[in-house]
mmCIF file of the N, C-alpha and C atoms, coordinates in Angstrom:
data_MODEL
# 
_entry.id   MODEL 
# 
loop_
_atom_site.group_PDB 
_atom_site.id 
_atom_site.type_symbol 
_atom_site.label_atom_id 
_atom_site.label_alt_id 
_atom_site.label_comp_id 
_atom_site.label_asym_id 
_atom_site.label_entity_id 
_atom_site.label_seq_id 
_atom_site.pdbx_PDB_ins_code 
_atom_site.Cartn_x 
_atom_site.Cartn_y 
_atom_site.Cartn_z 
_atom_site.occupancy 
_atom_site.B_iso_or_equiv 
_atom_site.pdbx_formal_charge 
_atom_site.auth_seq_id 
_atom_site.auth_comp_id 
_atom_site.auth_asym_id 
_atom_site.auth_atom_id 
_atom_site.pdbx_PDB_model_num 
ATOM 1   N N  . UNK A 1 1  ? 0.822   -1.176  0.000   1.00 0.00 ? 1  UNK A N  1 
ATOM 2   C CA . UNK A 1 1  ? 0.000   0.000   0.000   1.00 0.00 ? 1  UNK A CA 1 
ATOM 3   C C  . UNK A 1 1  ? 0.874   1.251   0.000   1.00 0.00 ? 1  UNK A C  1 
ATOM 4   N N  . UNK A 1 2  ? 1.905   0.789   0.812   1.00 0.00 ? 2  UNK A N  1 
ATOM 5   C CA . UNK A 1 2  ? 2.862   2.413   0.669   1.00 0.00 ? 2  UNK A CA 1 
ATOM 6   C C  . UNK A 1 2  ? 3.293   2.561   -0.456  1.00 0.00 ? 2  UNK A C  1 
ATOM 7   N N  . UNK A 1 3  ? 3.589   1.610   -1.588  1.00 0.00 ? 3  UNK A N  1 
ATOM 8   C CA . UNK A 1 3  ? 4.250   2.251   -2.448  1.00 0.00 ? 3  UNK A CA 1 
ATOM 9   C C  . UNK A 1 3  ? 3.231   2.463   -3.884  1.00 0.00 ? 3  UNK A C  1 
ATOM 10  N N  . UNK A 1 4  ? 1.988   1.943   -3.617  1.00 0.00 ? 4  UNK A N  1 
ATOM 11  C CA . UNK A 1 4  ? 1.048   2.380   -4.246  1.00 0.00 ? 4  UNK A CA 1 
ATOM 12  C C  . UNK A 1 4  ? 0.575   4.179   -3.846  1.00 0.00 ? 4  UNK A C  1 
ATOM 13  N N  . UNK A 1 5  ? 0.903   4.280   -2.723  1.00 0.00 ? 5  UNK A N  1 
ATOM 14  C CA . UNK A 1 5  ? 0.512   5.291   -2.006  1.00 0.00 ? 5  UNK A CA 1 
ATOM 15  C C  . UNK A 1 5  ? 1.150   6.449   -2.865  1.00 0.00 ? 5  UNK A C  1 
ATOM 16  N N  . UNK A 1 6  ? 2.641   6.148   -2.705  1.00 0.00 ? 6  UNK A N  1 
ATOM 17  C CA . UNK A 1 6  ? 3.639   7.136   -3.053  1.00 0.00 ? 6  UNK A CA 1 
ATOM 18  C C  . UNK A 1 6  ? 3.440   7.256   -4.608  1.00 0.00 ? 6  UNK A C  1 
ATOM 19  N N  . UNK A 1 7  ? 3.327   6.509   -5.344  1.00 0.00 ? 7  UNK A N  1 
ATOM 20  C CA . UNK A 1 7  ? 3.146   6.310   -7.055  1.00 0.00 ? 7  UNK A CA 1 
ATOM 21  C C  . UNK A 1 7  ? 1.874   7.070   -7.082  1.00 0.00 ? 7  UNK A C  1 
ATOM 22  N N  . UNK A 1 8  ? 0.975   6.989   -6.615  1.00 0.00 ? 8  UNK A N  1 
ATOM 23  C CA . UNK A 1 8  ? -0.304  7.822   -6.707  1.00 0.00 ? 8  UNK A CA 1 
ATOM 24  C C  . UNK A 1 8  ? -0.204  8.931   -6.176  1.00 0.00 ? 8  UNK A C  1 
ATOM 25  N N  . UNK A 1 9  ? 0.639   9.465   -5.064  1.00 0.00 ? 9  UNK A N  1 
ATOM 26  C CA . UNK A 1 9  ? 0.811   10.800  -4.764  1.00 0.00 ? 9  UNK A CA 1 
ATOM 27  C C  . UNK A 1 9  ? 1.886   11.668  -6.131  1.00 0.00 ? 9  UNK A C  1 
ATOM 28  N N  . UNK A 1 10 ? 2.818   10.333  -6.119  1.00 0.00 ? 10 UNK A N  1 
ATOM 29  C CA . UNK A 1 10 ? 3.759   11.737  -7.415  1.00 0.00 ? 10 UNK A CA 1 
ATOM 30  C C  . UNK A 1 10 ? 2.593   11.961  -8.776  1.00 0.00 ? 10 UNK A C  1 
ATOM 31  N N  . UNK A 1 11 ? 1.955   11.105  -9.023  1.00 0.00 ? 11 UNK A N  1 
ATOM 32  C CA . UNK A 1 11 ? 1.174   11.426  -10.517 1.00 0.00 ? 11 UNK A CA 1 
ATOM 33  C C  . UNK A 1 11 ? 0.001   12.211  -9.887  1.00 0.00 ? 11 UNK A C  1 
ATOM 34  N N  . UNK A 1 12 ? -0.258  12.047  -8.954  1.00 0.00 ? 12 UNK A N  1 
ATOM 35  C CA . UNK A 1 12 ? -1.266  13.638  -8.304  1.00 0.00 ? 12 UNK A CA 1 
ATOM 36  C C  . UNK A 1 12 ? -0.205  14.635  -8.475  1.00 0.00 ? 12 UNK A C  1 
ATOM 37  N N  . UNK A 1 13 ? 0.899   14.829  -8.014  1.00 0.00 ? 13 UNK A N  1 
ATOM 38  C CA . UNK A 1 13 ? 1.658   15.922  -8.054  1.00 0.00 ? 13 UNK A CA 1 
ATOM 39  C C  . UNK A 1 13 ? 2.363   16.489  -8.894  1.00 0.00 ? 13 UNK A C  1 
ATOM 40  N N  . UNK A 1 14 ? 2.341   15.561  -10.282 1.00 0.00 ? 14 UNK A N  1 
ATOM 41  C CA . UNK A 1 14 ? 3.243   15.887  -11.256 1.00 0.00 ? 14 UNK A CA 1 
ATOM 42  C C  . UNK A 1 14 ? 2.025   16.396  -12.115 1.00 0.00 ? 14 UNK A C  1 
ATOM 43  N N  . UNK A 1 15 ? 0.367   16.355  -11.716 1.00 0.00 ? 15 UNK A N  1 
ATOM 44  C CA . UNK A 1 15 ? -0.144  16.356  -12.886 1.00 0.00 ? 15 UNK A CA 1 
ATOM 45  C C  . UNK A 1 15 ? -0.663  18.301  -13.386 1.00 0.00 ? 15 UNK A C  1 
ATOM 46  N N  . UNK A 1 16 ? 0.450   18.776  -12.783 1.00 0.00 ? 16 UNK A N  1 
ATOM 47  C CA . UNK A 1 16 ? 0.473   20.626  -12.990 1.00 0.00 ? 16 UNK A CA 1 
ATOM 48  C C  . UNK A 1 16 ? -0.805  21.232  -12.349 1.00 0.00 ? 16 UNK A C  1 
ATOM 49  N N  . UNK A 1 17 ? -1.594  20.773  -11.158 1.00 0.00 ? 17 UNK A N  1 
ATOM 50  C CA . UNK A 1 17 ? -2.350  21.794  -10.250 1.00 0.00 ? 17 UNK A CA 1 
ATOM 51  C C  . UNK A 1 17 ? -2.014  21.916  -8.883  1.00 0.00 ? 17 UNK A C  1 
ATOM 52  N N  . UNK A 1 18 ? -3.131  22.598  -8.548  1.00 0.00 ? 18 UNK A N  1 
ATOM 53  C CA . UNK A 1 18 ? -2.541  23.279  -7.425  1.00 0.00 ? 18 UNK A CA 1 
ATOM 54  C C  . UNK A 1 18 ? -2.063  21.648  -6.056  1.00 0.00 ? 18 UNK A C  1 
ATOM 55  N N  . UNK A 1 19 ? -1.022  22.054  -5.229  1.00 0.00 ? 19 UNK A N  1 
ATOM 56  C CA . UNK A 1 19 ? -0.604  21.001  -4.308  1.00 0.00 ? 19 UNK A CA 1 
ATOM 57  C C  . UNK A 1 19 ? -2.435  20.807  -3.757  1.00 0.00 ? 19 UNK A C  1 
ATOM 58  N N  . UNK A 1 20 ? -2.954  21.869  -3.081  1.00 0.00 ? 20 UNK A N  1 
ATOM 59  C CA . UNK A 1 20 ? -3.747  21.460  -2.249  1.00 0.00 ? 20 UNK A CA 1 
ATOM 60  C C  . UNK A 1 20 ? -5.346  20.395  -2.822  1.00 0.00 ? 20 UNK A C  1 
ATOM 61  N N  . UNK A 1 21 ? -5.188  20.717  -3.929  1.00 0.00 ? 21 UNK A N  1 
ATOM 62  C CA . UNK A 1 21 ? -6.148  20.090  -5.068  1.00 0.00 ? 21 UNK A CA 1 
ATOM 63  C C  . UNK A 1 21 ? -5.688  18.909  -5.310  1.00 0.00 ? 21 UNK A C  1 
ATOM 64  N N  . UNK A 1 22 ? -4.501  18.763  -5.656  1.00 0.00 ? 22 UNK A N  1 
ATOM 65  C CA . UNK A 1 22 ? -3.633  16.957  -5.839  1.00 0.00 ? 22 UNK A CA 1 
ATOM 66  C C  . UNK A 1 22 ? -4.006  16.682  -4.902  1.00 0.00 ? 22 UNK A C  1 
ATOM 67  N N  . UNK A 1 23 ? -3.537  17.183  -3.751  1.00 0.00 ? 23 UNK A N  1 
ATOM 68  C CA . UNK A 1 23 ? -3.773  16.306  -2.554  1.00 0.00 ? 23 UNK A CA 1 
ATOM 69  C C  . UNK A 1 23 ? -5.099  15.526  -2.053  1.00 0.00 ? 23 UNK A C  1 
ATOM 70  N N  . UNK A 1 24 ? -6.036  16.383  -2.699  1.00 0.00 ? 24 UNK A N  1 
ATOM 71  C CA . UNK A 1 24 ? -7.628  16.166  -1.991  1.00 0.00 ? 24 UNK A CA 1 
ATOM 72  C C  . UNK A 1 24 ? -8.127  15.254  -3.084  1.00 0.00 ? 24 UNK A C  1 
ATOM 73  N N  . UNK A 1 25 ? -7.657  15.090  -4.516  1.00 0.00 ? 25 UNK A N  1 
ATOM 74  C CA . UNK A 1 25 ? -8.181  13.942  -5.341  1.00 0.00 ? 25 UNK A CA 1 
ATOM 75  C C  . UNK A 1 25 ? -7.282  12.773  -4.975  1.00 0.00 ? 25 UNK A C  1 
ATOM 76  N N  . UNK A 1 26 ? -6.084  13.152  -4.360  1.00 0.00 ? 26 UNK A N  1 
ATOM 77  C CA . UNK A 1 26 ? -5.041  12.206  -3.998  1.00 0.00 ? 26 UNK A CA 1 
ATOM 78  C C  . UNK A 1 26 ? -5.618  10.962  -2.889  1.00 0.00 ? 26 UNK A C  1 
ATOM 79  N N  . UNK A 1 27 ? -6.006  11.539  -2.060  1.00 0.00 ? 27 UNK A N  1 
ATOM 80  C CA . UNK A 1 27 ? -7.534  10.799  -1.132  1.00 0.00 ? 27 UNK A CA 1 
ATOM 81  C C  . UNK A 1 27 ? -8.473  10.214  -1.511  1.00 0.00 ? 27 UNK A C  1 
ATOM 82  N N  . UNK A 1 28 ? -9.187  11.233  -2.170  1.00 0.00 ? 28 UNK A N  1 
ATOM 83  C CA . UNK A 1 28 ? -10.467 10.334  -3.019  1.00 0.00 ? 28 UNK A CA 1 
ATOM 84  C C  . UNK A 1 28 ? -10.376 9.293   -3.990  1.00 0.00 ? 28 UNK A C  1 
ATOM 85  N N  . UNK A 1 29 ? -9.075  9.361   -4.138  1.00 0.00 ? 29 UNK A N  1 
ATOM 86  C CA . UNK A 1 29 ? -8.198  8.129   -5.364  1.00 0.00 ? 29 UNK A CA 1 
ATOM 87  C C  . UNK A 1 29 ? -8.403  7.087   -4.435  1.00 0.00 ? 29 UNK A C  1 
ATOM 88  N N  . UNK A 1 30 ? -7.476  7.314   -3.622  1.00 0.00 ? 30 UNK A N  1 
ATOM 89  C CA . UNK A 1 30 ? -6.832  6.141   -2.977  1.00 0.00 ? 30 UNK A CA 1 
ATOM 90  C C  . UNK A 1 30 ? -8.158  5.820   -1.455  1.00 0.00 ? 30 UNK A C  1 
ATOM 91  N N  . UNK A 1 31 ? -9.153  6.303   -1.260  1.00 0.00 ? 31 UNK A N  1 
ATOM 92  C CA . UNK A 1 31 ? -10.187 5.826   0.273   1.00 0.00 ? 31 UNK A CA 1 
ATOM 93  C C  . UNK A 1 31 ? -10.817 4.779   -0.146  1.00 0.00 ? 31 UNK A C  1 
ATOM 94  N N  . UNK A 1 32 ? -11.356 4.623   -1.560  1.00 0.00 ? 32 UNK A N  1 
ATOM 95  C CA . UNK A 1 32 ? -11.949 2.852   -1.389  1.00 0.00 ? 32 UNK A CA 1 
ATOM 96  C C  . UNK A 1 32 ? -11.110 2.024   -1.258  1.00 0.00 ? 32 UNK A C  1 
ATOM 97  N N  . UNK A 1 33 ? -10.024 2.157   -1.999  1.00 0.00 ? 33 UNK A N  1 
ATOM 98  C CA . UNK A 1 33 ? -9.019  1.073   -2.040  1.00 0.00 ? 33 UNK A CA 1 
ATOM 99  C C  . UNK A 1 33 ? -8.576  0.744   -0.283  1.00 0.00 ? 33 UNK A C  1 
ATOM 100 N N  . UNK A 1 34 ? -8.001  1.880   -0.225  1.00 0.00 ? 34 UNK A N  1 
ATOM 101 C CA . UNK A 1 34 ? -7.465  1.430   1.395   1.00 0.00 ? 34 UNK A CA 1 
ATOM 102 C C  . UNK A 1 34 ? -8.463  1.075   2.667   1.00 0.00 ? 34 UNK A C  1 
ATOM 103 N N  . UNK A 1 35 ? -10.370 1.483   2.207   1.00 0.00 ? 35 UNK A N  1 
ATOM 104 C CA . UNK A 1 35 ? -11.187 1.093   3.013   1.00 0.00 ? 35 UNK A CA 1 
ATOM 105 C C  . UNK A 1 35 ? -11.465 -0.507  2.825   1.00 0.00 ? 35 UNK A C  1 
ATOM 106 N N  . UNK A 1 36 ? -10.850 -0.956  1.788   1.00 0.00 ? 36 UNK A N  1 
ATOM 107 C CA . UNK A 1 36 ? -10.859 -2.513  1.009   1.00 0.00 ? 36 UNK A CA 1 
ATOM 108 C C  . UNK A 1 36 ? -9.958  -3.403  1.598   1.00 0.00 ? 36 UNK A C  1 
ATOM 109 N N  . UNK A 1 37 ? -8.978  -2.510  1.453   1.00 0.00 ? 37 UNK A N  1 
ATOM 110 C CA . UNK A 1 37 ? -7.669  -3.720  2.604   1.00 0.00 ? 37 UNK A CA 1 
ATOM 111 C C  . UNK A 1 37 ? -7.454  -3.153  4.005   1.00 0.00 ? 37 UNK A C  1 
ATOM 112 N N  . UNK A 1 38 ? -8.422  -2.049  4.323   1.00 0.00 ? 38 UNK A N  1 
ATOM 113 C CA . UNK A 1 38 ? -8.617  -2.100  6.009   1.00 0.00 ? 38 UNK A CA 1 
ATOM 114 C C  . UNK A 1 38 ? -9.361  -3.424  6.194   1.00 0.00 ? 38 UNK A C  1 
ATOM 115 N N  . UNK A 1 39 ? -10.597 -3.521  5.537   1.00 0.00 ? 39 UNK A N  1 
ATOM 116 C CA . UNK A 1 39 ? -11.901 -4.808  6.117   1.00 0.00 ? 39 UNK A CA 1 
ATOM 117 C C  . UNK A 1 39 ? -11.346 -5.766  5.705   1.00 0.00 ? 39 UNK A C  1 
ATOM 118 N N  . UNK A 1 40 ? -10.072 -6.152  4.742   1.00 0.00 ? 40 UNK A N  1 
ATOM 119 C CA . UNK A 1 40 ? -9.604  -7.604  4.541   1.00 0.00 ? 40 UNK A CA 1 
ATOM 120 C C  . UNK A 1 40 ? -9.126  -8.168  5.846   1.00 0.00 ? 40 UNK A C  1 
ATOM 121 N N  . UNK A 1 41 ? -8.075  -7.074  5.937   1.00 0.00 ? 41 UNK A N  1 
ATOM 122 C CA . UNK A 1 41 ? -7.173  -7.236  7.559   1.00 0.00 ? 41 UNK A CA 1 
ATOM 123 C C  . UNK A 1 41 ? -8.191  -7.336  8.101   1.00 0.00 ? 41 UNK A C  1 
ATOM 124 N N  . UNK A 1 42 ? -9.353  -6.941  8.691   1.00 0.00 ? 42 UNK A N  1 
ATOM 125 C CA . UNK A 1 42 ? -10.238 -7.244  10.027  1.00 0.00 ? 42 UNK A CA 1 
ATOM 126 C C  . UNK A 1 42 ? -10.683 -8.436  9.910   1.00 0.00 ? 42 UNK A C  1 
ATOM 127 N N  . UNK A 1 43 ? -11.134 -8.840  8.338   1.00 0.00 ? 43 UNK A N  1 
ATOM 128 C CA . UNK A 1 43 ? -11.784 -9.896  8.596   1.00 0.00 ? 43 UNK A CA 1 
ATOM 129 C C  . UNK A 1 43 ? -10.674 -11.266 8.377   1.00 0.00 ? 43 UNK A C  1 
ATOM 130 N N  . UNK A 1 44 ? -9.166  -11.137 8.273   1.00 0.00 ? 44 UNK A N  1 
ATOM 131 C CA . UNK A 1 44 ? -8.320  -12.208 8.253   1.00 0.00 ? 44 UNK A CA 1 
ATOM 132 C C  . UNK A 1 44 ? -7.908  -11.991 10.217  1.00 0.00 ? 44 UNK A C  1 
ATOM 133 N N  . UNK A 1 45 ? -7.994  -10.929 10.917  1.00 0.00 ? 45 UNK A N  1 
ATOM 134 C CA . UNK A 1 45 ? -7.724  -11.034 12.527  1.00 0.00 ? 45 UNK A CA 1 
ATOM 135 C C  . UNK A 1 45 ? -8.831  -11.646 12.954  1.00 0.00 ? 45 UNK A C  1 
ATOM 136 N N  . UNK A 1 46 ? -9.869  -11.874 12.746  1.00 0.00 ? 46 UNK A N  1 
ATOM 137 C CA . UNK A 1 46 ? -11.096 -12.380 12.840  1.00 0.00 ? 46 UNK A CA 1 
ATOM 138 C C  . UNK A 1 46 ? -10.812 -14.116 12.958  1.00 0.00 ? 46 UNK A C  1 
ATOM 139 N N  . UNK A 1 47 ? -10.026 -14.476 12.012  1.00 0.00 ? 47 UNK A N  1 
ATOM 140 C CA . UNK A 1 47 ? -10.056 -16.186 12.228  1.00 0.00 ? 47 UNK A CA 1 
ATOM 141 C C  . UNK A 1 47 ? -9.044  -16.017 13.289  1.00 0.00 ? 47 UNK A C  1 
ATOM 142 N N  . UNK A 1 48 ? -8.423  -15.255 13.705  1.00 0.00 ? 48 UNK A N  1 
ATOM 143 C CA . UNK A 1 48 ? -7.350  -16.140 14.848  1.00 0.00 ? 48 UNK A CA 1 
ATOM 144 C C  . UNK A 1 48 ? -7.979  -16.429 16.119  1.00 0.00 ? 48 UNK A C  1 
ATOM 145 N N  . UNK A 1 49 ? -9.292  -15.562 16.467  1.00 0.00 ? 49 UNK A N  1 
ATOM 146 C CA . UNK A 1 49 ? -9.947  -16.072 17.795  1.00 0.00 ? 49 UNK A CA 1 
ATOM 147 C C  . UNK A 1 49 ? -10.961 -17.724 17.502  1.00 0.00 ? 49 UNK A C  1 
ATOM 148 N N  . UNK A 1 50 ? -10.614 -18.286 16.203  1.00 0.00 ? 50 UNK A N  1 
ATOM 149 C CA . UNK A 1 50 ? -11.371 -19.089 16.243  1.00 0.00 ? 50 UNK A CA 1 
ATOM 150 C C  . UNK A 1 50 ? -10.735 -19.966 16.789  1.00 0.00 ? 50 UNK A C  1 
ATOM 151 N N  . UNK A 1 51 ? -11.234 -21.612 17.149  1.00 0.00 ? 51 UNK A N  1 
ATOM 152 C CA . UNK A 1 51 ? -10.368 -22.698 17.691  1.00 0.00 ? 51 UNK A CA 1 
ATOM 153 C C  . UNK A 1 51 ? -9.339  -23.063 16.779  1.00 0.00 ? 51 UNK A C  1 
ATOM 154 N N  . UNK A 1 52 ? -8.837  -23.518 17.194  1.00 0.00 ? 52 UNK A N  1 
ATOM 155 C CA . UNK A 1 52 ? -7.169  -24.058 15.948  1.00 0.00 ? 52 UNK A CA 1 
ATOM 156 C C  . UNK A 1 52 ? -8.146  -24.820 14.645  1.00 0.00 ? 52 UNK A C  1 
ATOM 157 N N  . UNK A 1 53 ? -8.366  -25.682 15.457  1.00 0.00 ? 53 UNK A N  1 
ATOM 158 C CA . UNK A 1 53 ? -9.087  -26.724 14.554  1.00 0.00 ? 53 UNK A CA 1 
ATOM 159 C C  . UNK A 1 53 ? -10.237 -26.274 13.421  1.00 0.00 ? 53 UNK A C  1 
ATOM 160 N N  . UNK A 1 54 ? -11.230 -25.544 13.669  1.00 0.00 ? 54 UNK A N  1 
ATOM 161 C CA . UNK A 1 54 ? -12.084 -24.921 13.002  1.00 0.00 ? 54 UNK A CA 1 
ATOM 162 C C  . UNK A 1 54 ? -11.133 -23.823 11.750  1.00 0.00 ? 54 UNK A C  1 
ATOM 163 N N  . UNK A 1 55 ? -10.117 -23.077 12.647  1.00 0.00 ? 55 UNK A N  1 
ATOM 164 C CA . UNK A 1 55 ? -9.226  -22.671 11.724  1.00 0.00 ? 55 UNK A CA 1 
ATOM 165 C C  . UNK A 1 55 ? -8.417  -23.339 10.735  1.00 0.00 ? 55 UNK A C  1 
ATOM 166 N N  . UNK A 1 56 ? -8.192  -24.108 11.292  1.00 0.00 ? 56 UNK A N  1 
ATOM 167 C CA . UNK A 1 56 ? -6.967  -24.918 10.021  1.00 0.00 ? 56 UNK A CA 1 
ATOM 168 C C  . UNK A 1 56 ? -8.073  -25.570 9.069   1.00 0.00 ? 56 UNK A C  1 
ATOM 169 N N  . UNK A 1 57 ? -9.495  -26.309 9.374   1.00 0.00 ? 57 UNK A N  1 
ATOM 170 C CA . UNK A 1 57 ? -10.024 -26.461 8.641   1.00 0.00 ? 57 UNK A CA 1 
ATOM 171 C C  . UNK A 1 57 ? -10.645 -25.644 7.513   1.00 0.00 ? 57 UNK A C  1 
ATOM 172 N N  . UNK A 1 58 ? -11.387 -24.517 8.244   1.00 0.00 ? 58 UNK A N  1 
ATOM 173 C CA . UNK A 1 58 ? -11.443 -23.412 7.262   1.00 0.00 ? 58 UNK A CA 1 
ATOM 174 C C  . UNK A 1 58 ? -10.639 -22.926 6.410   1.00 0.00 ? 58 UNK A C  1 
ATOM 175 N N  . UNK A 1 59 ? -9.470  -22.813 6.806   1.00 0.00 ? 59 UNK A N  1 
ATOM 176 C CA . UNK A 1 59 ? -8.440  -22.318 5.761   1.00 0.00 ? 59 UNK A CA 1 
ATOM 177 C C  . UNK A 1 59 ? -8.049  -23.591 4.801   1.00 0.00 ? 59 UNK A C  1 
ATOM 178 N N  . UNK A 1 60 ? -7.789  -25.059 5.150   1.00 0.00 ? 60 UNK A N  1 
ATOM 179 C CA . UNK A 1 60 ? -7.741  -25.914 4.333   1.00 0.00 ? 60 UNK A CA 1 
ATOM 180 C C  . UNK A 1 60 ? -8.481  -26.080 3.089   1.00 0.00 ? 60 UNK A C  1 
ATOM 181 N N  . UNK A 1 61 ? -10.200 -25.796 3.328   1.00 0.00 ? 61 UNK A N  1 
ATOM 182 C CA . UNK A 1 61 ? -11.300 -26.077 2.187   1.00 0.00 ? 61 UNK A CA 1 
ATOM 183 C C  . UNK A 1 61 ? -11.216 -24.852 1.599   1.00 0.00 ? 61 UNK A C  1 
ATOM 184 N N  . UNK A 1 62 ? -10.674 -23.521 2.204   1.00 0.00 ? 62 UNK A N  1 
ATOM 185 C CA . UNK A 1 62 ? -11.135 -22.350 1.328   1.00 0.00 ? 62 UNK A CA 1 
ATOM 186 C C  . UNK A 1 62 ? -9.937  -21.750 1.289   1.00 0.00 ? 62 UNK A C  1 
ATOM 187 N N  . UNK A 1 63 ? -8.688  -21.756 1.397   1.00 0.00 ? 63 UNK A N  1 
ATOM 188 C CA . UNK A 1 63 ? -7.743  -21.048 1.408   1.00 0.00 ? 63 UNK A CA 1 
ATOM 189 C C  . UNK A 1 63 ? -7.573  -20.359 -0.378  1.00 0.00 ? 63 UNK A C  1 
ATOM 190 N N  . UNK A 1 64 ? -7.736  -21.109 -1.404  1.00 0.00 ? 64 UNK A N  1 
ATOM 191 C CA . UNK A 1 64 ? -7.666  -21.106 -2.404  1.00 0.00 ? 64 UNK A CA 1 
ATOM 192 C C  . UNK A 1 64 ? -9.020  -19.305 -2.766  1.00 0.00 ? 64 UNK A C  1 
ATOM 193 N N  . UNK A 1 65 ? -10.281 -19.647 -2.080  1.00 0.00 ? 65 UNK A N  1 
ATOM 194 C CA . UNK A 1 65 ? -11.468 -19.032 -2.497  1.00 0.00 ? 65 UNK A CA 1 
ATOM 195 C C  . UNK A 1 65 ? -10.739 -17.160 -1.615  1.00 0.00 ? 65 UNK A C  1 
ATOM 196 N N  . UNK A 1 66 ? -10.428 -17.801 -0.321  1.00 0.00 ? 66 UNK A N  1 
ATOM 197 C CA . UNK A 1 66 ? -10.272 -16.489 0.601   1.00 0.00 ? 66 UNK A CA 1 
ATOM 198 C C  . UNK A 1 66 ? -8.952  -15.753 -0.256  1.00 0.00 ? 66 UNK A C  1 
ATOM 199 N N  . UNK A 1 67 ? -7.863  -16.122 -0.806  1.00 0.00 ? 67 UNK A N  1 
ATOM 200 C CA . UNK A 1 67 ? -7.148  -16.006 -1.176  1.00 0.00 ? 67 UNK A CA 1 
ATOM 201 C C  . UNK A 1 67 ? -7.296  -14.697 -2.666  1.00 0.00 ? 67 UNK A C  1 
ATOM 202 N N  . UNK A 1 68 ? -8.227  -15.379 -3.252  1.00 0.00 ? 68 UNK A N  1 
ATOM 203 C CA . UNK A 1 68 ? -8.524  -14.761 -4.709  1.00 0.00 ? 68 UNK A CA 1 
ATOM 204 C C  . UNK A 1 68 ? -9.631  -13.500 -4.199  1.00 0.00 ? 68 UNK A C  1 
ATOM 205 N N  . UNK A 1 69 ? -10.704 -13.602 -2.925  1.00 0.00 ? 69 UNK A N  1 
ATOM 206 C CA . UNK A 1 69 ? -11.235 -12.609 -3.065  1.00 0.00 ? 69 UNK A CA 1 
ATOM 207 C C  . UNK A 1 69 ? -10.817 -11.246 -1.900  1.00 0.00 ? 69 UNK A C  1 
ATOM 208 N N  . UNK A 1 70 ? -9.717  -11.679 -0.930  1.00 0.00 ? 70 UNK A N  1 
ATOM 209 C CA . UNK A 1 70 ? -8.764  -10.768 -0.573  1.00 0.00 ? 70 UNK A CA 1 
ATOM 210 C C  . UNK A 1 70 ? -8.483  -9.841  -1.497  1.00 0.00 ? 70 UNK A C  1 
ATOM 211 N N  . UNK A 1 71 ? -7.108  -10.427 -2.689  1.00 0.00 ? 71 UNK A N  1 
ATOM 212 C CA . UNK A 1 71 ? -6.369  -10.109 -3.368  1.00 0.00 ? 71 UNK A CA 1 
ATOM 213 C C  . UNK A 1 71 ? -6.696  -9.871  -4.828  1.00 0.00 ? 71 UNK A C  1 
ATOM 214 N N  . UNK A 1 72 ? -7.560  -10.235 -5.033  1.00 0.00 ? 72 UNK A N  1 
ATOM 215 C CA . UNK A 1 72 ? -8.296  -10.669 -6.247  1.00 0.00 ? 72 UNK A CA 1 
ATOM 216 C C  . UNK A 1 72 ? -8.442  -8.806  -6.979  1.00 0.00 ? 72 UNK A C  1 
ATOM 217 N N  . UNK A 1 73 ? -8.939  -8.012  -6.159  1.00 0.00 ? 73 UNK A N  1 
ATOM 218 C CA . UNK A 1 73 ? -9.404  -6.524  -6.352  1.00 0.00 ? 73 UNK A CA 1 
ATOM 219 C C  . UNK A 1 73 ? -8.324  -5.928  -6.547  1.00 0.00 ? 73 UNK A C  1 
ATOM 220 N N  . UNK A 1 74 ? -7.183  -5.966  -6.002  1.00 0.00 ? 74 UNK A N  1 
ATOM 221 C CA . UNK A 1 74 ? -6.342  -5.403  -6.031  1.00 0.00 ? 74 UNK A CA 1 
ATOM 222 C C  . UNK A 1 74 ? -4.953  -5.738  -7.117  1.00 0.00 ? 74 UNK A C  1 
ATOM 223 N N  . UNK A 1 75 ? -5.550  -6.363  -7.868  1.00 0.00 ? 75 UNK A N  1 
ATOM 224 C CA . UNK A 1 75 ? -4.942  -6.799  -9.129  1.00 0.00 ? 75 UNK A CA 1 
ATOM 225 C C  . UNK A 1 75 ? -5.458  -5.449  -9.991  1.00 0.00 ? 75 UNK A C  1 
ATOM 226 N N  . UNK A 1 76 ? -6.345  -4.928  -10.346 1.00 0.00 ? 76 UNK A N  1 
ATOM 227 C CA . UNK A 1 76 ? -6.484  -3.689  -10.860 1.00 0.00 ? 76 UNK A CA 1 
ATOM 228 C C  . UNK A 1 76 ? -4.927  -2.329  -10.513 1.00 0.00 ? 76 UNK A C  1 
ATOM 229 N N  . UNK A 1 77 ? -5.203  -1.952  -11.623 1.00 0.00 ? 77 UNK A N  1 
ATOM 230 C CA . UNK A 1 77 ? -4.100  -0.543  -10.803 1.00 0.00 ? 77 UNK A CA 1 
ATOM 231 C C  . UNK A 1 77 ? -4.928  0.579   -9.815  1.00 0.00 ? 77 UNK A C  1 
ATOM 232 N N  . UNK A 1 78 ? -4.020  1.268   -9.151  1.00 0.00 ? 78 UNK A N  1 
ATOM 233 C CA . UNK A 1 78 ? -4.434  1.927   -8.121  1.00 0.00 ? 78 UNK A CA 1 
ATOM 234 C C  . UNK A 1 78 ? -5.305  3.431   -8.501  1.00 0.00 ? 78 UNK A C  1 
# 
């Protein structure tokens, strides 16, 4: 994310307006995305209170499914 961060801040900043204007589309660029891999992270801290067992199983049958729809979005550019 940081270096998506930074790549999306220089092409806000290189694109000849004002700093305070880059900056504020610079946000609105980047708030779904990073509201997307805030709720991934919550919902991957979410399995560690489960029992081991329920966990390792869950992740065994679906690791493949959880995997693609984590990451899956973020195959797009930023």
């Amino acid at each position: 994310m940081a270096l998506e961060d930074a790549l999306v801040l220089a092409e806000m900043l290189t694109a000849g307006q004002p700093v305070d204007r880059a900056l504020a589309e610079y946000v609105q660029r980047r708030q779904a995305r990073v509201a997307f891999v805030q709720e991934q992270t919550h919902r991957r801290d979410r399995t560690r209170s489960l029992p081991a067992t329920v966990r390792n199983l869950t992740l065994r049958l679906a690791a493949e499914r959880i995997f693609r729809s984590n990451y899956g979005p973020l195959r797009e550019l930023p």
